[in-house]
C-alpha positions in Angstrom: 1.0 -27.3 -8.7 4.4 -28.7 -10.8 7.5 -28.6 -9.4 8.7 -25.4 -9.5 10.3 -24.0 -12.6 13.5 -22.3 -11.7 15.8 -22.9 -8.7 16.1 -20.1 -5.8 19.5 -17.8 -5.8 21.2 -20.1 -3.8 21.9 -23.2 -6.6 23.1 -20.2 -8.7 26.1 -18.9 -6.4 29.5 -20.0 -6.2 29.8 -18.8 -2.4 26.3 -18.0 -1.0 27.6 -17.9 2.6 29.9 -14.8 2.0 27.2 -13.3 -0.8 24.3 -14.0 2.1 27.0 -12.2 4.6 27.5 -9.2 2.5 24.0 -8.8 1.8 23.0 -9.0 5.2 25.3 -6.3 5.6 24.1 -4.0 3.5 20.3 -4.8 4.5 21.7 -3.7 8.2 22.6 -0.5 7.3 19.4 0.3 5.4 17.1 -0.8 8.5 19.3 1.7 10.9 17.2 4.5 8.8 13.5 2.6 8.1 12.1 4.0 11.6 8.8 3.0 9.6 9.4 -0.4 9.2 11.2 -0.6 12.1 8.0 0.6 14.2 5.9 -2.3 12.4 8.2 -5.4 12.3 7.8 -5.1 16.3 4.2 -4.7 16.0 4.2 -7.7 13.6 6.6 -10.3 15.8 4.0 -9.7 18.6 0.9 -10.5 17.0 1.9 -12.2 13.6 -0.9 -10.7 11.7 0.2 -12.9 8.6 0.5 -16.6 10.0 -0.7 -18.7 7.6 -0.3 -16.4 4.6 1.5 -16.7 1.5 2.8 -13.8 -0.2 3.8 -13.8 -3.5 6.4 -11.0 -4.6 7.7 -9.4 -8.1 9.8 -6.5 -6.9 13.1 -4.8 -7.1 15.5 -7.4 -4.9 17.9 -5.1 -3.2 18.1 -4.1 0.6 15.3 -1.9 1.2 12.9 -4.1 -0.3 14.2 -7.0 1.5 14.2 -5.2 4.8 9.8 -5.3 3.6 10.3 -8.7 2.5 11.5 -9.9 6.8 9.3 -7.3 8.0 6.4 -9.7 6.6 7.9 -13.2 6.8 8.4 -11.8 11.1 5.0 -11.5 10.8 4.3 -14.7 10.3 4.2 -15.2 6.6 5.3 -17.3 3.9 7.3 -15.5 1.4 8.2 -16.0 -2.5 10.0 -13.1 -4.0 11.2 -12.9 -7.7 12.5 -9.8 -9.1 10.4 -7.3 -11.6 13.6 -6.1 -13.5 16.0 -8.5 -14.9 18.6 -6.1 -14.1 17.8 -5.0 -11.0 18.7 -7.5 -8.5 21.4 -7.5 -6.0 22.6 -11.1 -5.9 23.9 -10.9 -2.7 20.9 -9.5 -1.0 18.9 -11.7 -2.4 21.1 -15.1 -1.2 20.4 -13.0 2.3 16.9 -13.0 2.4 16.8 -16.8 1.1 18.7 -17.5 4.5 15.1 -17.0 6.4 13.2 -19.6 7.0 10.2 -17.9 5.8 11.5 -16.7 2.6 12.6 -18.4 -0.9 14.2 -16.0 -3.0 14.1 -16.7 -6.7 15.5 -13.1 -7.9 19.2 -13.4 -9.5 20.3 -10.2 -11.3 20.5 -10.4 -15.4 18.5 -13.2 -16.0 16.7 -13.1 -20.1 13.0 -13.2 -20.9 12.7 -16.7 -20.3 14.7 -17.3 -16.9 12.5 -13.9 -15.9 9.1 -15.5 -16.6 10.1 -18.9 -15.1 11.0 -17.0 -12.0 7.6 -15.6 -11.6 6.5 -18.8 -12.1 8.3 -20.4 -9.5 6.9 -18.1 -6.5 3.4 -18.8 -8.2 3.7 -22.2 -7.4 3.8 -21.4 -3.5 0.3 -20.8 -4.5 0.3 -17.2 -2.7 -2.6 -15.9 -0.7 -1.6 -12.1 -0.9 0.8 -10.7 -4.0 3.0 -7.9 -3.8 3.7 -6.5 -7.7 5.7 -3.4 -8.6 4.6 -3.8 -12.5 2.3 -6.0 -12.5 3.8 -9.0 -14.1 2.7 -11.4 -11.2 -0.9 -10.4 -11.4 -1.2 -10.9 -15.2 0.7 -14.2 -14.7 -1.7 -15.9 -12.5 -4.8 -14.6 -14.4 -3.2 -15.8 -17.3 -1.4 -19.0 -16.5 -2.9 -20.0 -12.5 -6.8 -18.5 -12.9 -8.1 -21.3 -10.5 -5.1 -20.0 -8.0 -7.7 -16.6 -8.2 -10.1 -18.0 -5.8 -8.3 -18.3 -2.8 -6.4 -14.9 -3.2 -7.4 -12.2 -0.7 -6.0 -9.6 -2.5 -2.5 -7.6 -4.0 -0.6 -4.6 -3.6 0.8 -2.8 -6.6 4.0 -0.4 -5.7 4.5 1.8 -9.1 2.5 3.9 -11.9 3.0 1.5 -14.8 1.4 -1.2 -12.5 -1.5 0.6 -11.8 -2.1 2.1 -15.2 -1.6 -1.7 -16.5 -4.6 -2.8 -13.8 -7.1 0.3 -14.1 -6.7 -1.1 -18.0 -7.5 -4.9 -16.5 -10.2 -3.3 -14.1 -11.8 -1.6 -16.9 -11.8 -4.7 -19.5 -13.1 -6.7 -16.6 -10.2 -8.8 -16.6 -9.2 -8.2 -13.0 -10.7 -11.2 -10.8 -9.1 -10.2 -7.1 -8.6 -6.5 -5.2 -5.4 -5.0 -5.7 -4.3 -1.6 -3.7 -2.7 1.2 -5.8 -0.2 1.2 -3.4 1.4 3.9 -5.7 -1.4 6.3 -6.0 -1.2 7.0 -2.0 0.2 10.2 -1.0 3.1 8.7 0.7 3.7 7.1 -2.1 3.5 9.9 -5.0 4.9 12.4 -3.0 8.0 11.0 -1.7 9.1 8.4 -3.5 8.1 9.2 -7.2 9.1 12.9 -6.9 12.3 12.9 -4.7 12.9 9.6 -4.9 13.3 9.0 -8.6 14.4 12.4 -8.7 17.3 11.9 -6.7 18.3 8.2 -7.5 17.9 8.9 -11.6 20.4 11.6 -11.4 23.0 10.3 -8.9 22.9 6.8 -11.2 23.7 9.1 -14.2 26.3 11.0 -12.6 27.9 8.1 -10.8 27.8 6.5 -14.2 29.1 8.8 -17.1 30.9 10.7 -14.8 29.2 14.3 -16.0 28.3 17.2 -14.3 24.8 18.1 -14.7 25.9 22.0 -14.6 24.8 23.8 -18.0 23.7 20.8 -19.6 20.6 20.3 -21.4 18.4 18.0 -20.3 15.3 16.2 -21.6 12.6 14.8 -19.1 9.4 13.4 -20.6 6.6 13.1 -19.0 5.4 15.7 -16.1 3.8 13.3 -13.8 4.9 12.9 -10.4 8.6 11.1 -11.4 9.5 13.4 -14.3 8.0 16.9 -12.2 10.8 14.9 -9.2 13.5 14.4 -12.2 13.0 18.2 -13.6 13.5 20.0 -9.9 16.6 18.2 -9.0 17.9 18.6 -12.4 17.3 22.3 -12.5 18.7 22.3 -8.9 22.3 21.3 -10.5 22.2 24.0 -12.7 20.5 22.3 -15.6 18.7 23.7 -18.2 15.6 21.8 -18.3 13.3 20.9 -21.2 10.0 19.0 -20.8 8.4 17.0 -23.6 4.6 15.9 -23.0 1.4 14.7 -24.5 -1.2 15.6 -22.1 -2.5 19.9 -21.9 -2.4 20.3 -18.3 1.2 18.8 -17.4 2.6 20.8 -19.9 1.3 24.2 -19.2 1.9 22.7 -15.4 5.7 22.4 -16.9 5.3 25.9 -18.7 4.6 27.6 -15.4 7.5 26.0 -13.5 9.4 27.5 -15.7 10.8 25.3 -18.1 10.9 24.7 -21.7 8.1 23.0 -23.4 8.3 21.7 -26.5 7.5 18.1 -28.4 10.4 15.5 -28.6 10.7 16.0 -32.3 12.4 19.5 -31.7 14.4 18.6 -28.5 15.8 15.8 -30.0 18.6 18.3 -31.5 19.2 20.8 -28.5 19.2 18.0 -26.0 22.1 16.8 -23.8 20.5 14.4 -21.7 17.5 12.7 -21.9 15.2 11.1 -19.5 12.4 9.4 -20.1 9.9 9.1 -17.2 6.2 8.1 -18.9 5.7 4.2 -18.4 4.3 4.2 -21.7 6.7 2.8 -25.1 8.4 4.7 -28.1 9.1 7.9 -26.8 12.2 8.5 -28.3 12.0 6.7 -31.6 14.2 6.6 -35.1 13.4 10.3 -36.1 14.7 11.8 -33.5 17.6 9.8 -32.9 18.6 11.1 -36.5 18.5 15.0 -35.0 20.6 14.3 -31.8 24.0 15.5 -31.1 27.1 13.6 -30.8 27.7 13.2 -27.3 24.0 12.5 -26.3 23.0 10.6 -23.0 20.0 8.3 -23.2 18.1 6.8 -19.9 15.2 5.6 -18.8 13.5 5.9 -15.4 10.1 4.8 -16.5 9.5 0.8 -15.6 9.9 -1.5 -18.6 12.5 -1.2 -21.3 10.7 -0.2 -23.8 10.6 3.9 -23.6 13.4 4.1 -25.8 12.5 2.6 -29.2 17.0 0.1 -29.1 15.5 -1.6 -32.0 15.0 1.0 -33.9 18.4 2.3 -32.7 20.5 -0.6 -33.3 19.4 -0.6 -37.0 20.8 2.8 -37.3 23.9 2.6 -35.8 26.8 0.7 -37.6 28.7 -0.1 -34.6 28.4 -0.3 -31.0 30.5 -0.9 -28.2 31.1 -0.7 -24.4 32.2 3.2 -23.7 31.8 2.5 -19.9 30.3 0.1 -17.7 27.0 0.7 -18.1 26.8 2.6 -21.2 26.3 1.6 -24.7 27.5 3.6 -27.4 25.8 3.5 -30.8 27.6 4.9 -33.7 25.8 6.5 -36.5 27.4 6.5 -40.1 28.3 10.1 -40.1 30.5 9.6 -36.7 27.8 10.6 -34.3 27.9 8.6 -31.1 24.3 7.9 -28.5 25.3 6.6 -25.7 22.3 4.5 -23.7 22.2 4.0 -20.2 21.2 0.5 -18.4 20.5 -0.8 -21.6 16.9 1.7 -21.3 16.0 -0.1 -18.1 15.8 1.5 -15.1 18.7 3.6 -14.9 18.4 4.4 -11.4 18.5 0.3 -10.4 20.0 -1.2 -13.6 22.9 0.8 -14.0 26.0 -1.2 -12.7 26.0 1.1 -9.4 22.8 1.6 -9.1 21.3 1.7 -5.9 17.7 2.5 -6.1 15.5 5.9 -4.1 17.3 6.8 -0.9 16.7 4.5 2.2 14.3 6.9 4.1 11.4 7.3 0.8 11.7 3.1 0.6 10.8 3.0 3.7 7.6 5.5 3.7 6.6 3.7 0.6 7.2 -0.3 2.1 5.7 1.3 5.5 2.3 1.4 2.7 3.1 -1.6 1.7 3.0 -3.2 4.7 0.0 -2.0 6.3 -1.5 -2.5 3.1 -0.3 -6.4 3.5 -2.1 -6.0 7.1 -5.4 -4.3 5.8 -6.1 -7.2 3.4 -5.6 -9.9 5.8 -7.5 -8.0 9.1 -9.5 -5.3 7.5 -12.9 -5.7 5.4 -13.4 -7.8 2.6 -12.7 -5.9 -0.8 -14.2 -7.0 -4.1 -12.3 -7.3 -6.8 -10.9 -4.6 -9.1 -8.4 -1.7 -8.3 -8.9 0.2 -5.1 -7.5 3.1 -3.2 -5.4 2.6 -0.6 -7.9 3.5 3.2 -6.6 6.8 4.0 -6.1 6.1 7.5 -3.6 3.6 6.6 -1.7 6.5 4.7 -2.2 8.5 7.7 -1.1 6.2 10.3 2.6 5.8 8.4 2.7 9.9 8.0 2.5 9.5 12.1 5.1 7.0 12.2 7.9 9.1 10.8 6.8 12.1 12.2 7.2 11.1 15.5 10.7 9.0 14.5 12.0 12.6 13.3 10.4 14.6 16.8 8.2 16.6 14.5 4.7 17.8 16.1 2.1 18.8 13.9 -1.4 20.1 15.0 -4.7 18.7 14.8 -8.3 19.6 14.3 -10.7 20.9 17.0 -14.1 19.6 17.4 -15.5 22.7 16.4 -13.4 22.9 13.0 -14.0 19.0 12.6 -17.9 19.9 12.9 -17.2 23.1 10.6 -15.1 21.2 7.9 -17.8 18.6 7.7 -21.1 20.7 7.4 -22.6 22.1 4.3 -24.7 24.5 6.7 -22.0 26.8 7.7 -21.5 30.3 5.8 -19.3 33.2 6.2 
């Protein structure tokens, strides 16, 4: 491989030893509440499941991901991490996790398109064993850029929806050469983290931000899947009136019988306060119906990529813009109307200035995946390629873990009702 493309965090700091200490600190205080990843870095320092590995990684660089990131380099591996949002990266956390001597860390927060790529680039050249994506980018860059790397991969992990939807679509073309776990399609994943945790994080960032109660406010989520049903309870739990735009049947008469309003984008455009995008896919709020919304209007994404909110389209309409916080963008329409964008559309819950990302304890069911997934591909069975779920005994056996770190008992099956449960031959 050639010389890698862009320099780690630390030849970008003026002061990495106080950015490395303050980063540390803050990756401290999120390990006091990861019991999960707690319970398997001590498994890991014993038996180092992961000597000899390399593992690649494009993911949000702030302390609960680095607390994954050690968990696997005490374990005996390797590590490369970039970051997967230009915007989401805490500099300081990232100069802390370069400090290992198992880890180089390229991520450094507001890099452009170019410095992003060459990033990626630069933890390719480590020539990674195992990849760990949360969008995908590092998978398409090796199969497009590094196929003869493809061979001596044992396989990926893919943390978030747009990731998975973007390799089921690889998978399907036959594009997609080595196994990859939909990390996000487990139900510790879905059920924690995309609900409550995006729930919870996209509406403190917004709060924390604009400084706005939620209380009577109108607010536009679209998309019903897992993130926007998370971003539509806690919304409604502040007293919001919610609205719920959609494109597939089910989710919205799913929406319909939660109680909120259904109706396409085109007509909440002009009663909406807030809105929220939450679909991974792009345009969803577009020119026409930035010409119906009120002055006032909030606009944020909590999708993946920036492209859910069509700026372009938005710039060209406005005749000014300008700074109206830190962190939001206001665009001024020729009649005096002002939209005021969040995290410049990126992910408002880790873009946004104070953004800090899902709460400590759903990061850490969703790394706790993560990790044994990590552990699954280098001890467990040989997968072929293409997309596949994650075992569910792996999902189990982190359900266990936090269970017991919170002193909840649950029951369990009899043999009988094991034998019943299993049988096609039992009646009434």
């Amino acid at each position: 491989m050639s010389q890698t493309a862009y320099p780690p965090i630390s030849e970008h700091l003026d002061d990495v030893e106080a950015a490395r200490e303050e980063g540390r600190r803050k990756m401290d205080w999120a390990f006091q509440h990861m019991p999960i990843l707690t319970h398997l870095r001590e498994e890991f320092r014993e038996s180092e499941p992961f000597a000899g590995q390399t593992i690649g990684m494009a993911m949000h660089v702030e302390a609960k991901t680095a607390n994954l990131v050690e968990t696997l380099a005490d374990g005996g591996a390797e590590v490369a991490i970039t970051g997967c949002n230009p915007l989401s990266t805490h500099d300081d956390v990232s100069a802390a996790l370069d400090a290992h001597e198992n880890i180089t860390s390229y991520a450094v927060r507001g890099v452009d398109d170019e410095e992003y790529y060459a990033a990626i680039e630069s933890v390719i050249a480590h020539e990674p064993s195992i990849t760990v994506d949360d969008g995908m980018d590092m998978v398409a860059a090796i199969h497009d850029e590094h196929p003869d790397l493809i061979d001596s991969i044992l396989g990926g992990c893919e943390e978030t929806t747009t990731g998975v939807h973007r390799l089921r679509a690889m998978d399907a073309d036959g594009a997609l050469k080595y196994p990859v776990f939909a990390v996000n399609d487990t139900p510790m994943k879905r059920l924690f983290d995309n609900v409550h945790g995006t729930g919870e994080s996209s509406l403190a960032s917004i709060a924390m931000t604009t400084n706005l109660s939620w209380a009577g406010k109108d607010v536009v989520v679209a998309g019903y899947g897992y993130c926007g049903k998370g971003v539509a309870k806690k919304a409604a739990g502040q007293n919001a009136n919610v609205i719920v735009t959609e494109v597939e049947p089910r989710r919205a008469l799913e929406a319909h019988m939660e109680g909120y309003d259904v109706m396409p984008m085109g007509e909440a455009a002009a009663v909406g306060d807030v809105f929220l995008t939450t679909t991974g896919n792009r345009d969803v709020i577009v020119e026409e119906h930035f010409e119906a919304m009120q002055d006032g209007v909030l606009l944020a994404n909590a999708g993946h990529f920036d492209i859910e909110i069509d700026l372009d389209a938005l710039s060209d309409l406005a005749v000014s813009s300008y700074e109206a916080r830190d962190g939001v963008e206001a665009y001024e329409m020729a009649d005096g109307r002002r939209l005021n964008v969040l995290a410049e559309g990126r992910l408002v819950n880790l873009a946004a200035p104070i953004a800090l990302g899902h709460p400590v304890e759903v990061m850490d069911q969703s790394f706790g995946v993560q990790a044994a997934c990590v552990r699954e591909l280098v001890e467990g069975e040989a997968y072929d390629a293409g997309v596949h779920d994650v075992p569910d005994a792996l999902d189990e056996e982190i359900a266990e873990i936090k269970l017991e770190a919170e002193g909840v008992e649950f029951d369990s099956l009899t043999a009988e009702q094991r034998e019943y449960m299993g049988s096609w031959e039992h009646g009434t």
